[in-house]
C-alpha angles and dihedrals in degrees: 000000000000089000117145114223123199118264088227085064090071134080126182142191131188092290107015144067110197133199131181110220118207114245107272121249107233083205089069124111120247135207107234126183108235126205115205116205119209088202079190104331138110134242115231129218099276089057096048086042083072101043131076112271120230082225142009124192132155127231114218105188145011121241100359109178096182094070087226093117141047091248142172125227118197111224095275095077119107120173113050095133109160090034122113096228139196123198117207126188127193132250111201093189096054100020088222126123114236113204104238104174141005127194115195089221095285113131136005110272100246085060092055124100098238141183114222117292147201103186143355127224108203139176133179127210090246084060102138088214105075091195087069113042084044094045101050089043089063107048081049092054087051095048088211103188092195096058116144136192137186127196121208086207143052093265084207099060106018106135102191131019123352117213114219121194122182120211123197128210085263094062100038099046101021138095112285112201128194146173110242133179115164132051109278148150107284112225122278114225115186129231120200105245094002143114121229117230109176130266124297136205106194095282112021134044125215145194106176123033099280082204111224124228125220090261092070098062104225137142111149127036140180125219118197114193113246109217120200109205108238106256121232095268080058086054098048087046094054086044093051092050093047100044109065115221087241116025133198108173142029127302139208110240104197113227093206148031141178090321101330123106112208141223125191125205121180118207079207105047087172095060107034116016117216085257094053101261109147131216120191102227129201090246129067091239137180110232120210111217108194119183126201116206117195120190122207094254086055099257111149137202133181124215121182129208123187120200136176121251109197108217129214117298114272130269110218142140102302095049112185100205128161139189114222119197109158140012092042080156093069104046113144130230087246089062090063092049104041093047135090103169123029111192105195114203140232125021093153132221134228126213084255084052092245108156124224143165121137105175088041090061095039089057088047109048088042098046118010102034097065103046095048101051076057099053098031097248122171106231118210126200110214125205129200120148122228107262106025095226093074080079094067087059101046090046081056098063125064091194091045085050092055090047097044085053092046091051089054087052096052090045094050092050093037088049103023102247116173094210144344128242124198114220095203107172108202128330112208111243096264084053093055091099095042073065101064093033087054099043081044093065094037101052088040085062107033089053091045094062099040122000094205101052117099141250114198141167136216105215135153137256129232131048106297110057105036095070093064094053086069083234099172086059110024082046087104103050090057125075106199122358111227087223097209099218094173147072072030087138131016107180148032095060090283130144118263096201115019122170087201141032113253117160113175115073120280089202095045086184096061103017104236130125113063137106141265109236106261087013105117131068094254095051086046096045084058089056100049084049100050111027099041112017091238107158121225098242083071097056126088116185134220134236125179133240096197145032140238129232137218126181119209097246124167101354087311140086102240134181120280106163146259130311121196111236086243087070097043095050077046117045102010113041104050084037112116091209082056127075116191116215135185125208104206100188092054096034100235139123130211152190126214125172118238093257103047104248106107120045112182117192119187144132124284130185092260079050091050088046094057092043087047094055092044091049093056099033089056093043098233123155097262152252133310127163145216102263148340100216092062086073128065104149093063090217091118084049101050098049083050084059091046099044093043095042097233 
């Protein structure tokens, strides 16, 4: 016990040395070597601070490319190939890193199946520190799935040299002995879903070192966890900090707890599945939660949650609605917003009414899908065959038509559409009632399978094309009509997409800015009214993003194709060979060049705002345009959010 004695206390003969010991004091104090038992528990960081690791390395950098140094990569890395790599994730109730997950240098990270990370431990073959790279080879060789590691460090901020221990299964979960003395806080383990009471040894239970006297004649203990099982107010705590009071994505429902097995029943299957799969629905709905806790002498209790499920946004009178065709890559946040309805065009047809489309889905999957589950948009999956004439075939055919309608069906369930819309343009007028036929079966389908899910069609305005869409009779197979009040007339320096008729020229000098007779959205709304009852909530009118062309040739303003309103904003307003003009009776701005040989006519944000405000004072469905990709600046979209209130 490291005490000096006298010399003079000994005596000594030819084979002995002999002491005489004072008699002990039963009273004193004694070392005793003390064995702590998990009994399923776990031990935390403080306690394996203090025990011998399996391994200790030392990290030098963070996010070292070259492989010349043991480094860490956080888990936004994504390339790492040829490294051997470790990923750690973090347990906050033990402050230990689990490994979760190795890779023997075979593929880039960002290519790999993972589980959730925190961290990544990686080493090249060119490492210059051969523990490591030896080290991490091997417990990736040995694919141990109960690996540890503590830092002594932040592994986010650390400067200089990051300590790395390793922990195996036998050190985490295993006995810890020490040697104690004085009176001090016994360690603290940690149980999932349990309580933990103090160490017992058979008859007492401690929480601090009783100490023991000589007296007591012991040496060795033995000290065995005692676990309280959570009670059910524990239970309804964990659940209300794991369900959200609104939620928007899936969670995870546990299946047991303490000594409880659990069973999980939705009163909205639809929305949130009894194994916490959710499902955005149309509605805004109140979902029932009811857990079934079952003990292991049968006993069972019931406990009840309730969370709020936001539905889709809306669709009322004053629809914001869009068609996107190109750039899906470079929507906006505001797109999301201001819109209600997305049509994404095109998933093409063929004559047997096959569906395909593999960039579209790509795009829309990618960049459109995710968002919009967010925001609540309605996303609209619009068909129009290359060339247009295959329409003609499949509207022919009862049985292709099935079919057709079967394979819209089966795209809308396999990607997540929320409804389909047919780009017909335009049935001949012995085809008027093919149409019907057609949108009948197809409406028939696509409401059998969901009743929320849409059936729209893309027709002109005007009084030339209506007539052949059958529309006093295929009206009620459609739920909104995308009324394409654009690209309704190239040429003659006439409007393309006038609000209101206006027929004499708004530019006397060079005879452009006037209307078409038919060719605006009031004169078409009229149409729709008279000629076919088709209410205004139905109509949705269009707006263009962009604006035709047509060059003075010959003695006559001819077509010469479209220009995007980012070019025009671009290359034609600021221009000092251009003038920009508004005709405020007809709605529509202009461009026309100084000498008279180019007239643009097209939609600005002071257009969008009239045809907003008509749109709601007349009550009609609302307003989509032709597509988003012709607009970078925003500046058509915003006015759209402004004029519709959105």
């Amino acid at each position: 016990n490291d005490e000096t004695i006298e010399q003079e206390q000994y005596t000594f003969d030819d084979i002995t040395i002999n002491y005489t010991f004072a008699k002990p004091n039963p009273e004193e104090f004694v070392f005793v070597e003390v064995t702590f038992d998990l009994d399923g528990g776990v031990w935390t960081k403080n306690i394996l601070n203090d025990m011998t690791p399996d391994q200790s390395l030392v990290v030098t950098t963070k996010d070292d490319i070259g492989g010349k140094t043991f480094t860490i990569l956080d888990d936004k890395a994504t390339a790492y190939r040829y490294f051997y790599k470790i990923f750690l994730k973090l347990d906050e109730k033990t402050d230990l890193y689990q490994v979760v997950a190795v890779d023997n240098a075979r593929g880039h990270i960002i290519n790999l199946d993972l589980p959730e990370y925190n961290y990544v431990l990686a080493v090249h073959d060119d490492c210059n520190d051969k523990d490591a790279l030896n080290v991490i080879k091997n417990y990736i060789k040995s694919n141990d799935d109960n690996l540890y590691v503590l830092f002594d460090k932040d592994p986010y901020s650390f400067e200089n040299n990051l300590k790395v221990n390793f922990y195996k299964e036998d050190s985490v979960f295993g006995v810890y002995n020490i040697t104690l003395f004085d009176e001090v806080d016994l360690p603290i383990p940690y149980r999932h879903e349990f309580n933990f009471i103090g160490w017992s040894d058979g008859e007492n239970i401690y929480t601090t070192f009783p100490r023991y006297q000589l007296k007591d004649g012991i040496t060795k203990v033995t000290y065995k966890a005692v676990w309280e099982s959570f009670s059910l107010d524990d239970f309804k705590n964990l659940i209300n900090s794991i369900l959200p009071k609104e939620i928007e994505s899936d969670v995870e429902l546990p299946t047991s707890f303490s000594n409880y097995t659990i069973s999980w029943s939705s009163s909205h299957e639809d929305v949130v599945t009894n194994m916490g799969k959710f499902t955005k629905p149309y509605k805004d709905t109140k979902v029932t939660l009811i857990a079934t806790l079952k003990s292991k002498n049968g006993e069972e209790k019931q406990m009840s949650f309730e969370v709020f499920a936001k539905g889709y946004k809306e669709l009322k009178n004053g629809i914001a609605s869009s068609y996107i065709y190109r750039n899906y890559n470079l929507v906006t946040d505001e797109f999301f917003e201001t819109l209600d309805i997305i049509n994404c065009a095109f998933i093409t047809a063929d004559s047997a009414g096959r569906l395909s489309g593999s960039n579209f889905l790509s795009n829309v999957k990618n960049y459109i899908l995710p968002k919009a589950r967010e925001n609540g948009n309605w996303v609209i999956m619009s068909v129009a065959p290359n060339p247009d004439t295959k329409w003609s075939k499949i509207a022919a055919n009862p049985a292709t038509v099935e079919a057709f309608a079967n394979n819209i069906v089966k795209v809308i369930n396999e990607y997540g559409f929320d409804g389909v819309d047919i780009d017909w343009e335009t049935p001949t007028s012995s085809e008027a009632k093919l149409f019907t036929a057609l949108m009948k079966v197809v409406y028939q389908k696509v409401k059998a399978n969901n009743p929320n899910h849409l059936v729209t069609a893309a027709i002109a305005g005007g009084m030339w094309q209506p007539p052949r869409y059958d529309l006093i009779n295929s009206q009620k197979y459609i739920d909104y009509i995308n009324m394409m009040t654009y690209g309704m007339v190239s040429s003659n320096g006439q409007y393309q997409n006038a609000l209101y008729r206006s027929t004499s020229s708004h530019n006397t000098k060079f005879g452009v800015g006037k209307t078409l007779t038919s060719c605006s959205i009031h004169e078409s709304i009229e149409i729709y009214n008279n000629d076919f009852n088709i209410p205004n909530h139905k109509i949705i009118v269009g707006v263009a993003f962009y604006g035709l062309k047509q060059t003075y040739t010959n003695g006559a303003w001819k077509g010469a194709g479209s220009v995007f309103y980012t070019n025009i904003k671009k290359s034609y307003i600021n221009n000092s060979l251009y003038t920009e003009y508004y005709d405020e009776k007809a709605e529509v701005p202009y461009i026309l060049k100084n000498d008279g040989t180019e007239f643009i006519s097209y939609d600005n944000p002071r257009s969008v705002l009239a045809k907003c405000e008509y749109v709601l004072d007349n009550g009609l469905g609302g307003i989509m345009y032709w597509e988003n990709g012709c607009d970078s600046t925003g500046d058509l979209l915003a006015a759209m959010k402004l004029g519709l209130n959105k």
